[in-house]
C-alpha positions in Angstrom: 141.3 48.8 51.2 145.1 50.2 51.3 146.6 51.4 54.3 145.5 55.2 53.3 142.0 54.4 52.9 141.8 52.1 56.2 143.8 55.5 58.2 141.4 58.1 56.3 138.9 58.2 59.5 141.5 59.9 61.7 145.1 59.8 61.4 145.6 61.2 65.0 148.0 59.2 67.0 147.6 61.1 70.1 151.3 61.9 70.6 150.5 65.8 69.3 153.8 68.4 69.3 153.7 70.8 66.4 157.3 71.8 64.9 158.0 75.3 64.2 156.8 74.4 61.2 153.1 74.0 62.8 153.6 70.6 61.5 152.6 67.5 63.8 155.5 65.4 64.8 152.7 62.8 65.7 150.3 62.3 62.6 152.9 64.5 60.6 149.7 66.9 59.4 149.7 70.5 59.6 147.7 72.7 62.0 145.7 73.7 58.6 145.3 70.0 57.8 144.2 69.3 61.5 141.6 72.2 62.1 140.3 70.9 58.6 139.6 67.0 59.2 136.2 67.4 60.5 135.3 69.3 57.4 136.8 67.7 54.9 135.4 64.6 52.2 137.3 61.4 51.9 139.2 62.3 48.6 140.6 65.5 50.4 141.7 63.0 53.5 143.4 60.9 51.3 145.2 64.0 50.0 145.9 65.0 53.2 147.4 61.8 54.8 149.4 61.1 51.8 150.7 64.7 52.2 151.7 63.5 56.0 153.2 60.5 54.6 155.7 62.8 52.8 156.4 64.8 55.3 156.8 61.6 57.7 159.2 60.2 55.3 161.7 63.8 54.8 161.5 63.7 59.0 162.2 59.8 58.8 165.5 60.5 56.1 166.4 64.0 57.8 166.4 62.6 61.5 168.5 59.0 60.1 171.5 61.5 58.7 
């Protein structure tokens, strides 16, 4: 199991503040990606979190500059 798999239950940190972006600055989802969790299969989770890890990444590269 890879670190994307073992997070795909829920990604939610619990450190929630959406960016004007109505991105998370927590889990790094969107407030789409959020209100859809509940619904969504594993393949679309795994989609989803390795969308965040982008996202957490260009924040990580972004905030170092």
């Amino acid at each position: 199991m890879n670190q994307i798999d073992s997070l795909a239950q829920f990604p939610c940190i619990r450190n929630c503040c959406l960016n004007d972006d109505d991105i998370c600055l927590g889990c790094f989802r969107s407030l789409e990606e959020i209100k859809f969790w509940g619904e969504a299969v594993e393949q679309e989770r795994i989609t989803i979190l390795e969308n965040a890890k982008q996202r957490r990444e260009k924040h990580n590269l972004n905030f170092k500059k």
